[in-house]
C-alpha positions as CSV (number, residue, x, y, z in Angstrom):
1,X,13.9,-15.3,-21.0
2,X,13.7,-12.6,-18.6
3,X,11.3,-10.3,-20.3
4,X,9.1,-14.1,-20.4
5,X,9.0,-14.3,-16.9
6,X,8.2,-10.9,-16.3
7,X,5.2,-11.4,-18.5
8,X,4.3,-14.7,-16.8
9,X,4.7,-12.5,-13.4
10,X,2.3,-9.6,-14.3
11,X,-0.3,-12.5,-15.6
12,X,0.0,-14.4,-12.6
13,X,-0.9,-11.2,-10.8
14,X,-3.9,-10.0,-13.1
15,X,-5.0,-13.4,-13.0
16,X,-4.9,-12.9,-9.7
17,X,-6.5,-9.6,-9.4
18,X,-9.8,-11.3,-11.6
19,X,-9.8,-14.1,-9.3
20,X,-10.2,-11.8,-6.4
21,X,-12.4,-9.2,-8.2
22,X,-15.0,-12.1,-9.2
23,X,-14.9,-13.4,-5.2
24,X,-15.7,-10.3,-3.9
25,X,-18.6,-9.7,-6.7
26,X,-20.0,-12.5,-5.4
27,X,-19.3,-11.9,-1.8
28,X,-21.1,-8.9,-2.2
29,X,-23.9,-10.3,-4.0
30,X,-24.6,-12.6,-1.7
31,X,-24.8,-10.2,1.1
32,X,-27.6,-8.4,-0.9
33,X,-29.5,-11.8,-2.0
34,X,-29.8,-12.5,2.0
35,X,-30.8,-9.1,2.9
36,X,-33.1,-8.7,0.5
37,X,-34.8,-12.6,1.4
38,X,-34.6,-11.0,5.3
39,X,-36.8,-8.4,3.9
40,X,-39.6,-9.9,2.2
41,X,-39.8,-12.2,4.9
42,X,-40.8,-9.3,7.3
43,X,-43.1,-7.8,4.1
44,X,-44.8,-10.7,4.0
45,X,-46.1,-11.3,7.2
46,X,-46.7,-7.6,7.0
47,X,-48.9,-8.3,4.1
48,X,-50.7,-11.3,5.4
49,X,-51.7,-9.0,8.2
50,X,-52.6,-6.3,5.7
51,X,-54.9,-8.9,3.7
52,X,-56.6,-9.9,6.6
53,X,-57.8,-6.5,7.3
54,X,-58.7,-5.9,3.5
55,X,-61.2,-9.0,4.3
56,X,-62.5,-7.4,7.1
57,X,-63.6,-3.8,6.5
58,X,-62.7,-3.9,2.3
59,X,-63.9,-6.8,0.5
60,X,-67.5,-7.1,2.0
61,X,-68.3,-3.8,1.0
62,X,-66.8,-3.8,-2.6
63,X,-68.5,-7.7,-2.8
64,X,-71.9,-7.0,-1.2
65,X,-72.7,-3.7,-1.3
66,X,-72.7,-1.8,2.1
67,X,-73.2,-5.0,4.6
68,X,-70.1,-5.4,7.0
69,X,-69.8,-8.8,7.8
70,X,-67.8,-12.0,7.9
71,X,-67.0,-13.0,4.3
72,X,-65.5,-15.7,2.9
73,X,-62.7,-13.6,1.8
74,X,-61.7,-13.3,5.6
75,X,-61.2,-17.3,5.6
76,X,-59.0,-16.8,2.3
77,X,-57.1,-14.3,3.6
78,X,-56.3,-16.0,6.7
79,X,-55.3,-19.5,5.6
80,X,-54.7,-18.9,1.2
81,X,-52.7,-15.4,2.4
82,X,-50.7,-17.6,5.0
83,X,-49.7,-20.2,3.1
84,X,-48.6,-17.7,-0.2
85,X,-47.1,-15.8,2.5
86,X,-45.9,-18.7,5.3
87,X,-43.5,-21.2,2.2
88,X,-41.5,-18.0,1.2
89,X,-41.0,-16.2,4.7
90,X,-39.9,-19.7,6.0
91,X,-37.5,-19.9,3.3
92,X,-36.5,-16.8,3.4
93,X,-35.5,-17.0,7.3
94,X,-33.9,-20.9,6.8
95,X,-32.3,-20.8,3.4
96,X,-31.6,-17.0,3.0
97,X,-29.4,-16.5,-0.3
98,X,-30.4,-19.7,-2.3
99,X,-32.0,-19.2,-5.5
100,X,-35.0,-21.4,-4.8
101,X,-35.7,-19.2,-2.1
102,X,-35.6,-15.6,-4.4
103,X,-37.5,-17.1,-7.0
104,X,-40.3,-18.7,-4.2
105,X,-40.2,-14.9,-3.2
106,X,-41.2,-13.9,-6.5
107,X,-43.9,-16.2,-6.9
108,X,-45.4,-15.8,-3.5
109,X,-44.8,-11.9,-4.1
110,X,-47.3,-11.7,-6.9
111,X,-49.7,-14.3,-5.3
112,X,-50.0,-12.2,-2.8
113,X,-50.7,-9.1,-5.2
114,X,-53.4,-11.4,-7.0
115,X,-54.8,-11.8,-3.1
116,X,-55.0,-8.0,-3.2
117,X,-56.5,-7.7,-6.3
118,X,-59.1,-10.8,-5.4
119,X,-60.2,-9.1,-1.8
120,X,-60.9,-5.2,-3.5
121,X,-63.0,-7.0,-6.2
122,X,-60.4,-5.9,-8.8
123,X,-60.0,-2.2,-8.0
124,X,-57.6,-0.3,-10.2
125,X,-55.7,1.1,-7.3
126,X,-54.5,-2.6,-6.2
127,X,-52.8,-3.6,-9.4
128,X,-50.3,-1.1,-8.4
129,X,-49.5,-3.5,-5.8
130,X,-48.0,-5.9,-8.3
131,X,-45.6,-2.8,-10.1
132,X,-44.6,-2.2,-6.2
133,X,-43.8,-5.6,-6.1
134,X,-42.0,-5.8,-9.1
135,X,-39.7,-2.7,-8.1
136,X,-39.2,-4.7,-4.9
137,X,-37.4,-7.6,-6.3
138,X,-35.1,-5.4,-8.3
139,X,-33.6,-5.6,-4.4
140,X,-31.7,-8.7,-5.6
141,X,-30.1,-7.1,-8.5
142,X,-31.5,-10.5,-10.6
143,X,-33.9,-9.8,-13.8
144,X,-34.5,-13.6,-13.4
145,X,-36.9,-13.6,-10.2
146,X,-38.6,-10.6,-12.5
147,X,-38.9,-13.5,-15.1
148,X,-40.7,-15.6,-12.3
149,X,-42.6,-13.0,-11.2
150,X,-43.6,-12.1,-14.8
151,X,-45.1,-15.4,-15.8
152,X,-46.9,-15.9,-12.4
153,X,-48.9,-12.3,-13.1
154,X,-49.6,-13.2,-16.5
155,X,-51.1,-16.4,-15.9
156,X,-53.2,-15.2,-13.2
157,X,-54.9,-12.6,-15.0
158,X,-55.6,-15.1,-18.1
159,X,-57.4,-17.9,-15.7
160,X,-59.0,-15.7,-13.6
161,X,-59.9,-13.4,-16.8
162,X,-61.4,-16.1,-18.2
163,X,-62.6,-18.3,-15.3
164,X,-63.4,-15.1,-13.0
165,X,-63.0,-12.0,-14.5
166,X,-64.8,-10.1,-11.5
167,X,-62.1,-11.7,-9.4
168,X,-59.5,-9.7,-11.3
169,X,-61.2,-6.5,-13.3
170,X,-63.9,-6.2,-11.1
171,X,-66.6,-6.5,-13.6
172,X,-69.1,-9.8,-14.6
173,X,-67.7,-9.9,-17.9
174,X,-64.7,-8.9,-19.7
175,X,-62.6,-9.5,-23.5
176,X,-60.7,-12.7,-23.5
177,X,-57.5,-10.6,-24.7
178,X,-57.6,-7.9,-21.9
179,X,-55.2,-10.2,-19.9
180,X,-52.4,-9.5,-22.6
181,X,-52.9,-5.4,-22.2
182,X,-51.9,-5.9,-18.0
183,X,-49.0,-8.2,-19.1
184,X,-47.8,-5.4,-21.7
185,X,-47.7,-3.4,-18.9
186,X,-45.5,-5.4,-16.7
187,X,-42.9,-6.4,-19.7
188,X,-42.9,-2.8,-20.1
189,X,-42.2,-1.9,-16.1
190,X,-39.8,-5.0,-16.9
191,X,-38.1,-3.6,-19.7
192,X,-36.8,-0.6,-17.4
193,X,-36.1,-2.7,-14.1
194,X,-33.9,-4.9,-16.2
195,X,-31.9,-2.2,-17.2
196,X,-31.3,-1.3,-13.7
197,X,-30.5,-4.4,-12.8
198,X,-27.7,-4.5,-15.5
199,X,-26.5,-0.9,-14.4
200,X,-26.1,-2.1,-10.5
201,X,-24.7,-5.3,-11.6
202,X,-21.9,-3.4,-13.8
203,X,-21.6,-0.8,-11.0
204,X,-20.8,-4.0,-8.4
205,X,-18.3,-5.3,-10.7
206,X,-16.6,-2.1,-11.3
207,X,-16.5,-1.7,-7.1
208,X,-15.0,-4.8,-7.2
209,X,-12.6,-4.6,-9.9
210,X,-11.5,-1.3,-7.8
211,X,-11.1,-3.0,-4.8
212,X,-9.3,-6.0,-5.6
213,X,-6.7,-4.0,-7.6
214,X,-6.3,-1.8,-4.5
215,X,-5.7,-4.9,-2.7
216,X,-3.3,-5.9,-4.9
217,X,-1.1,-2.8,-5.0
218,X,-1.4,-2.7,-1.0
219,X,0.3,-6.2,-1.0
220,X,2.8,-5.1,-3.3
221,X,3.9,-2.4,-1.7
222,X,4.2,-5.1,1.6
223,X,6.2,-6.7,-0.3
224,X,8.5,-4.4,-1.3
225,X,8.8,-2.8,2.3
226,X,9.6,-6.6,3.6
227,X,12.1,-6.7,1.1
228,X,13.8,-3.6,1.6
229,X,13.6,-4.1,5.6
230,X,15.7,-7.4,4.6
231,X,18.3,-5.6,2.7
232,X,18.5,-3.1,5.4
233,X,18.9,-6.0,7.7
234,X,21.6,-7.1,5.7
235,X,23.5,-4.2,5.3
236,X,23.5,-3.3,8.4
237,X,25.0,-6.8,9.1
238,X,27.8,-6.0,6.8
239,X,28.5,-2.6,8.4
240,X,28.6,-4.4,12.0
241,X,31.3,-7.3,10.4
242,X,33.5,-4.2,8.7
243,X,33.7,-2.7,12.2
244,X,34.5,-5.3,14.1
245,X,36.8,-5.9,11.3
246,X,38.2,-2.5,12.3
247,X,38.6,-2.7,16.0
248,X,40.6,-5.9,15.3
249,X,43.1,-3.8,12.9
250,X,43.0,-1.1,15.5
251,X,44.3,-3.8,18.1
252,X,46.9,-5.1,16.1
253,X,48.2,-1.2,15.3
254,X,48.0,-0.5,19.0
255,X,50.7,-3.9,19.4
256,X,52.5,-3.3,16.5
257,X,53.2,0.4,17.9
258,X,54.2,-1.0,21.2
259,X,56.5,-3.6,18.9
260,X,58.4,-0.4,17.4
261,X,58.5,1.6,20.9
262,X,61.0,-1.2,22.2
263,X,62.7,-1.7,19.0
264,X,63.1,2.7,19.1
265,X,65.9,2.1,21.6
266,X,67.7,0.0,20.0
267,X,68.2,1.7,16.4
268,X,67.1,5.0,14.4
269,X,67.0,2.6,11.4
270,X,64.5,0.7,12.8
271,X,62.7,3.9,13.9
272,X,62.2,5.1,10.3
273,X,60.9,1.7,9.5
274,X,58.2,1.9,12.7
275,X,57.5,5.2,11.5
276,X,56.6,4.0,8.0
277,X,54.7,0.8,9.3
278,X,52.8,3.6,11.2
279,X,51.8,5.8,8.6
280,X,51.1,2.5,6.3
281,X,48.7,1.1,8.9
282,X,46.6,4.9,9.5
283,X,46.4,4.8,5.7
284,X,44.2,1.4,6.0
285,X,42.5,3.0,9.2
286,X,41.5,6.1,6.8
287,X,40.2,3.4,4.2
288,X,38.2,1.6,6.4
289,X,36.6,5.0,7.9
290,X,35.7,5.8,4.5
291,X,34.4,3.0,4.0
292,X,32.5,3.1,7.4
293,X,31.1,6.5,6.4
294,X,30.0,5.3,3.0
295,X,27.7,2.4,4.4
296,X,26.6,5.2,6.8
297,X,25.1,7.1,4.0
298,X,24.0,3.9,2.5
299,X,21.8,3.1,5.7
300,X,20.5,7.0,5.9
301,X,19.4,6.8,2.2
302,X,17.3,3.1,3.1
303,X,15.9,5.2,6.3
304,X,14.5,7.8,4.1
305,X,13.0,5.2,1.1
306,X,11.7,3.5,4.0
307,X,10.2,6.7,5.4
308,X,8.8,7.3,1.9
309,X,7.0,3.9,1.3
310,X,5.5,3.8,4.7
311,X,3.6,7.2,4.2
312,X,2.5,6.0,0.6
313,X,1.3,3.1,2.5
314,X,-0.5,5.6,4.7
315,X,-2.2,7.3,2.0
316,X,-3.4,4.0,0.2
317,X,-5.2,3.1,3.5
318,X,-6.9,6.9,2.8
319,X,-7.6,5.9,-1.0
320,X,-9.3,2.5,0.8
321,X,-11.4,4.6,3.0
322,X,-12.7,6.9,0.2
323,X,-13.6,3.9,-1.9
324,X,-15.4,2.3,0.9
325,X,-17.6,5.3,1.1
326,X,-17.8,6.1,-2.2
327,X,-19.2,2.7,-2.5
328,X,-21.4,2.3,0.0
329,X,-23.2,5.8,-0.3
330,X,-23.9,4.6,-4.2
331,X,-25.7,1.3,-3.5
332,X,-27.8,3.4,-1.0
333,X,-28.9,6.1,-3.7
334,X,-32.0,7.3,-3.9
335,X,-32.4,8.1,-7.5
336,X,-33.7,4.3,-8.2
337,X,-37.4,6.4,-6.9
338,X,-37.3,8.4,-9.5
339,X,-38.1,5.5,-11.6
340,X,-41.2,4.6,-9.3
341,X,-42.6,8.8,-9.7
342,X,-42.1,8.5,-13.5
343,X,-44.1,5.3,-13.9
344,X,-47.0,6.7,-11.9
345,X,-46.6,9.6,-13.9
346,X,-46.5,7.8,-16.9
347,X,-49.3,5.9,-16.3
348,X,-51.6,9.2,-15.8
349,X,-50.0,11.0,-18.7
350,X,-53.3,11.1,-20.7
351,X,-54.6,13.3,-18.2
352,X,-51.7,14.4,-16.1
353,X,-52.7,17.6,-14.7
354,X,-56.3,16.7,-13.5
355,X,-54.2,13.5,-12.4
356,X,-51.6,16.0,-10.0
357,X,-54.5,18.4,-8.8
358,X,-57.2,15.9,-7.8
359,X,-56.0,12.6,-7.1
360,X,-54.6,11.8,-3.3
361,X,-51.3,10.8,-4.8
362,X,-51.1,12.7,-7.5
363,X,-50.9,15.7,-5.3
364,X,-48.0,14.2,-3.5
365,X,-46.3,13.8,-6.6
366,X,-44.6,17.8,-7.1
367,X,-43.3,17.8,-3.4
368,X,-41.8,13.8,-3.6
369,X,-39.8,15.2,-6.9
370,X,-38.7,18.4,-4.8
371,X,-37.3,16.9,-1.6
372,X,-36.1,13.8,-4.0
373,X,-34.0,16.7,-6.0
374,X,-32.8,18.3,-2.6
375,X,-31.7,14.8,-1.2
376,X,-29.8,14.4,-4.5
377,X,-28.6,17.4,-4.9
378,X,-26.5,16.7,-1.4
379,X,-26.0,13.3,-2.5
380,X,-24.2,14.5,-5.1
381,X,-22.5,17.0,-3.4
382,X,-21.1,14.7,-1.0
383,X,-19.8,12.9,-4.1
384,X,-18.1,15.5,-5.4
385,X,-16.3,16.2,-1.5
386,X,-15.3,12.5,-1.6
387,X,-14.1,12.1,-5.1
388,X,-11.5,15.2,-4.3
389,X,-10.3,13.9,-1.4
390,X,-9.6,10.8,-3.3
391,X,-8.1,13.0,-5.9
392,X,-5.9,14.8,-3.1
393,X,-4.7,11.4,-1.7
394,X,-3.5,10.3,-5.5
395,X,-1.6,13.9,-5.5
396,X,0.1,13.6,-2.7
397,X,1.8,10.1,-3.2
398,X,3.0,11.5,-6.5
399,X,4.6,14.2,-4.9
400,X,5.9,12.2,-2.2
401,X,7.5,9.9,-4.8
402,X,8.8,13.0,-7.4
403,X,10.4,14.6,-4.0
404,X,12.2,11.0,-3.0
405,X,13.0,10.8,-7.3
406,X,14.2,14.5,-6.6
407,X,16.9,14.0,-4.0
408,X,17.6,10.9,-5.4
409,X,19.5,12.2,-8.3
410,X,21.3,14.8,-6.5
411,X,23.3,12.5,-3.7
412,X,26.6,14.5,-3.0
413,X,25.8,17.1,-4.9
414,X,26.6,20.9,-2.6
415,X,23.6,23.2,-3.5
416,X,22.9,26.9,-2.1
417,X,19.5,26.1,-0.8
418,X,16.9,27.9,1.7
419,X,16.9,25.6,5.2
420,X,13.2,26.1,5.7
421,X,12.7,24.1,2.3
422,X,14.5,21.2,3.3
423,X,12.4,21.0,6.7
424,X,9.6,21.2,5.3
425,X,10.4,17.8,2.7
426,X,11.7,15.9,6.0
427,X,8.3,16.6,7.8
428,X,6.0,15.5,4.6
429,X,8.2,12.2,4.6
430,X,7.1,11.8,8.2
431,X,3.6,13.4,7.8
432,X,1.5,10.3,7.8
433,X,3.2,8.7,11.3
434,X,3.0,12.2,12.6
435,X,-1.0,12.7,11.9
436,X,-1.5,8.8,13.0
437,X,-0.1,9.9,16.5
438,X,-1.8,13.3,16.2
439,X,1.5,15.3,17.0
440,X,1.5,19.5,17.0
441,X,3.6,20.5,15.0
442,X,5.4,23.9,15.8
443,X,7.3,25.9,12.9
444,X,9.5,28.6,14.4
445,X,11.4,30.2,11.5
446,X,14.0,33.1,11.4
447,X,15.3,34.7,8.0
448,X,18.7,32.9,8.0
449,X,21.1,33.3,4.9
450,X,21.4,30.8,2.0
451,X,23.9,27.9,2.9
452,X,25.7,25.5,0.5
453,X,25.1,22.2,1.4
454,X,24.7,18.3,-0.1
455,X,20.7,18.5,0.5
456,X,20.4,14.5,0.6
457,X,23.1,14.2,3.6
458,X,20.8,17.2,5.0
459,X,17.3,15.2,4.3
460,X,18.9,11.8,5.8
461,X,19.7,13.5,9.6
462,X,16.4,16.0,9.2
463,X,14.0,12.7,8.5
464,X,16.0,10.8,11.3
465,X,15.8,13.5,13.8
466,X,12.2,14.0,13.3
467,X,11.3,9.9,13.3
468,X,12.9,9.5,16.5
469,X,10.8,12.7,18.0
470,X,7.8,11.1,16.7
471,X,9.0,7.6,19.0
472,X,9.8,9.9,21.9
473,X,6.6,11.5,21.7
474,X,4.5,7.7,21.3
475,X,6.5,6.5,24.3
476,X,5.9,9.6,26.8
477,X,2.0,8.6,26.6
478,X,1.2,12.5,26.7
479,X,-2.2,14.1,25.2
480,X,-0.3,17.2,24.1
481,X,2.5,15.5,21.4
482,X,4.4,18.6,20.2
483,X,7.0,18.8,17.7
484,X,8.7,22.6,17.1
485,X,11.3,22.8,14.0
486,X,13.1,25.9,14.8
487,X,15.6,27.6,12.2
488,X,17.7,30.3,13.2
489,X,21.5,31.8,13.7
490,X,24.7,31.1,15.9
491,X,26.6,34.0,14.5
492,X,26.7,35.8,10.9
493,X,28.4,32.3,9.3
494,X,26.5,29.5,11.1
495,X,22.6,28.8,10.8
496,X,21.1,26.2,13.3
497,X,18.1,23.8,12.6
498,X,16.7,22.5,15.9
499,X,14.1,19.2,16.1
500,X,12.7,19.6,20.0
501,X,9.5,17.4,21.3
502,X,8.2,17.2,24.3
503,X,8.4,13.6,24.7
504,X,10.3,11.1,27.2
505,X,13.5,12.9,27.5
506,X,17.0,11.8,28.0
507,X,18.6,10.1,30.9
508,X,21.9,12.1,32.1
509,X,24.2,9.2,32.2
510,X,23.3,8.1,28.4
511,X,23.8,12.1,27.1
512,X,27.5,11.3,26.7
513,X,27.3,8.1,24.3
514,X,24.0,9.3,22.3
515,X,25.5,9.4,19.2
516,X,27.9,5.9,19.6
517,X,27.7,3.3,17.0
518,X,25.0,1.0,18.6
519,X,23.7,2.7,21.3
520,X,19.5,2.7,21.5
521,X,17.3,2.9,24.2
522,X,14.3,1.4,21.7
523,X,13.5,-1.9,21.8
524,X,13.4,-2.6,17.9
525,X,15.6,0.1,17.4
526,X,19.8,-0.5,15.9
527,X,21.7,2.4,17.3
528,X,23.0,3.2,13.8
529,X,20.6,6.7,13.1
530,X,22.0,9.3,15.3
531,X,25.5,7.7,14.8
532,X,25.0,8.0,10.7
533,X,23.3,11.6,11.5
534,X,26.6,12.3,13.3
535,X,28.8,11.3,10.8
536,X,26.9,12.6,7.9
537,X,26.9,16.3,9.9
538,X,30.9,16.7,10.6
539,X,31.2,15.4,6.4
540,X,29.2,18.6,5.5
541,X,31.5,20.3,8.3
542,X,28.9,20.8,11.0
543,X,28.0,19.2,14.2
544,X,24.7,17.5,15.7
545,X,24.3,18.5,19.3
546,X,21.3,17.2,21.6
547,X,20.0,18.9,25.0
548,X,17.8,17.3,27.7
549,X,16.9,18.0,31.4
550,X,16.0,14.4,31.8
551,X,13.4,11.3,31.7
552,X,10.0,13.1,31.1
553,X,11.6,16.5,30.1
554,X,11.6,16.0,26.2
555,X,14.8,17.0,24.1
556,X,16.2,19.2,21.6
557,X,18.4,18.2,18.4
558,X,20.3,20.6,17.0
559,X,22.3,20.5,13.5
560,X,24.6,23.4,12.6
561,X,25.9,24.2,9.4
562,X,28.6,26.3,8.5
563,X,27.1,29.2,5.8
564,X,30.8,28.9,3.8
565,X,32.2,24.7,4.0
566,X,35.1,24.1,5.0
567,X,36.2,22.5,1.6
568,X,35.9,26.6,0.2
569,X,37.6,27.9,3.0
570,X,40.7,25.9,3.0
């Protein structure tokens, strides 16, 4: 039953995923359907304007020889070029993203290309316009405005073929079929903007399928940090009950031994029996300390899991980033041109080098294709950079996660391990907080000798020490936040690792109770970290010690550890 609802859970959540996946396809589509309308609404005034002036210097010299003057063509391009032009804009600006609008765009596109073709008597040069065109509305990322656009060219060129042929080939009389040739050659610039089409469409789709998982894992990972900060909560509760629980059986020892002080005077029997009461009652005390220090380790191992899920939360946000711009700098590539420099070249390819010697754009041809291989090259480049840094980001929370996996497993455990080691995993636990509040951090180290010591109880006060320099240092408001981990010696047999920022300091009347059980000068903060630090420091038969000169002066932290334990001495 439980291995079903696990299973129902994890389809839930990839049903989930496609849900969001899909929405943000089409979230994003959308965005580029509007653009792209915003776009051809400006091109086509653009092109109105451009078909006027066609009918005033062009088309009465290709329709009447060398005599400039007003033409018929000037009224069609005013009032026939506005209204191809006027319906879509107008569209375009009021109903941006709606298919009626796109495909009107398509339509209105190519009418204006036949306008073109109509004005320069059916020069060559202007049926390029309607492969321009054509690229164009591979802006929308739809093969079905190219279907629109498509039949609108075809069926222009068969009426006006047959009806007009000078209108369209520039010549009095031309073959019935010729109209089929120019429509082979659109299927065939068809055939390859499909395709790119299908390739951006799959590349949007995999962006979003990216994104929406990333989302996903993000609000996991809030969810497990909620429910761990609940635990926490909760334990800490149970810690605050058991000590209260203590103070009450420290009461009732402190009456019971004035009880068996009157009761002294009176008989040595009753003496012995005080005595044994005595001893009976420090036995529970030593049971509940025990316990105390037990839910103390408890609380330091949640501070460091903690620690460890907030900077893998920190590195996710990186992984968003990267995504975000490896995205973004995709859709903007420039490669799509290559296709527009290999159908021109295509279409010259009977007679390719006269074609890049001698004509105007021919020529331009060899220097497009070098600065287009220079721009990729550094598009590609730039790539590469991002990909790593993604690749970097993914490394790091797996390290992050085998070092928490590592000490883990060895919780009581004494190991003879170097001390700069151990402050080195305590500041990559707090690295991301640290670089979010661009702290300095200063590494002092001195060749100490190897120490036994339980690493984990090590790790707990290190990572507390340096999270609490990082609040000091947030709260004192200072451009220069710096952090110096010093290692060194107090003698042959004791080594000394010191956490000291420059941050708000310590007042002198709360020096003395810095370390008591509940005592915090942070608003959200539970006085339980320095005490647990305390405690966990005199188990490994050490002390924590702290230093100030006051508000505004910073502090010092200093935890020192025997080289031989007291458990080997003794």
């Amino acid at each position: 039953m439980q291995v079903t609802e696990v299973n129902g859970e994890s389809k839930h959540r990839l049903d989930s995923t496609e849900e969001r996946s899909a929405a943000l396809f089409a979230e994003h589509h959308q965005v580029i359907f509007k653009r792209t309308d915003r776009f051809f609404a400006s091109l086509m005034v653009l092109q109105w304007i451009t078909g006027i002036l066609f009918a005033l210097w062009v088309s009465p010299k290709t329709w009447a020889g060398s005599s400039s003057q007003t033409h018929i063509h000037v009224y069609a391009a005013v009032f026939l070029g506005g209204l191809i032009t006027g319906f879509p804009a107008v569209l375009a600006l009021v109903w941006p993203g709606r298919v009626l609008t796109r495909h009107a765009v398509a339509v209105g596109q190519m009418l204006v290309s036949a306008l073109f073709i109509h004005l320069t008597g059916g020069r060559i040069e202007t049926h390029f316009h309607v492969f321009g065109s054509l690229a164009f509305l591979t802006f929308y990322r739809d093969w079905r405005v190219l279907v629109s656009a498509t039949v609108v060219v075809a069926a222009d060129h068969f009426v006006r073929g047959v009806y007009w042929p000078q209108s369209v080939y520039g010549v009095l009389l031309a073959d019935p079929w010729r109209w089929l040739e120019h429509a082979g050659w659109v299927l065939f610039e068809d055939a390859f903007l499909v395709i790119s089409i299908r390739q951006g469409v799959a590349e949007m789709i995999g962006m979003a399928d990216r994104q929406a998982k990333l989302e996903a894992v993000n609000k996991n990972i809030e969810r497990k940090i909620a429910e761990r900060t609940q635990a926490l909560t909760k334990e800490i509760a149970e810690r605050e009950r058991v000590d209260a629980e203590l103070r009450e059986a420290q009461e009732e020892l402190e009456n019971r031994v004035r009880q068996r002080t009157l009761e002294l005077q009176q008989s040595n029997q009753e003496l012995r029996a005080e005595i044994a009461a005595r001893k009976q009652a420090q036995q529970q005390l030593e049971v509940a300390q025990r316990g105390l220090l037990e839910s103390a380790r408890l609380a330091g191992m949640a501070e460091v899991a903690t620690s460890v899920l907030h900077n893998v939360g920190n590195v996710l946000n990186s992984v968003t980033i990267s995504t975000s711009i490896l995205s973004e700098r995709l859709h903007d590539s420039k490669i799509v041109r290559l296709t527009e420099a290999a159908a021109l070249m295509r279409e010259n390819a009977q007679d390719l080098v006269a074609f890049l010697t001698n004509d105007p754009k021919g020529k331009l041809v060899p220097s497009y294709l070098i600065n287009l291989s220079e721009h990729l090259l550094a598009e590609h480049t730039a790539l590469f950079h991002e990909f790593e840094s993604l690749a970097r980001n993914v490394e790091h929370i797996k390290e992050i996660v085998a070092m928490q996996q590592s000490y883990a497993t060895a919780c009581g455990v004494r190991e003879v391990l170097p001390a700069k080691d151990l402050v080195e995993d305590a500041l990559r636990m707090n690295a991301g907080a640290l670089e979010r509040h661009e702290v300095e951090i200063i590494r002092e180290y001195t060749e100490v000798p190897l120490i036994p010591l339980d690493k984990h109880k090590v790790l707990q006060v290190l990572v507390n020490l340096i999270s609490n320099a990082k609040y000091a240092l947030d709260g004192s408001q200072r451009p220069d936040k710096r952090l110096t981990l010093r290692i060194g010696k107090n003698g042959p047999e004791r080594v000394q690792i010191a956490v000291i920022d420059n941050g708000i300091g310590i007042a002198p009347e709360n020096m003395t109770r810095i370390f008591a059980h509940g005592f915090t000068t942070r608003k959200d903060g539970h006085g339980f970290g320095l005490h647990s630090a305390a405690l966990a420091a005199q188990e490994m038969g050490g002390t924590l010690g702290v230093q100030s000169e006051g508000l505004g002066r910073g502090a010092a932290f200093t935890l020192e550890l025997q080289r031989q334990p007291a458990e080997a001495t003794s």
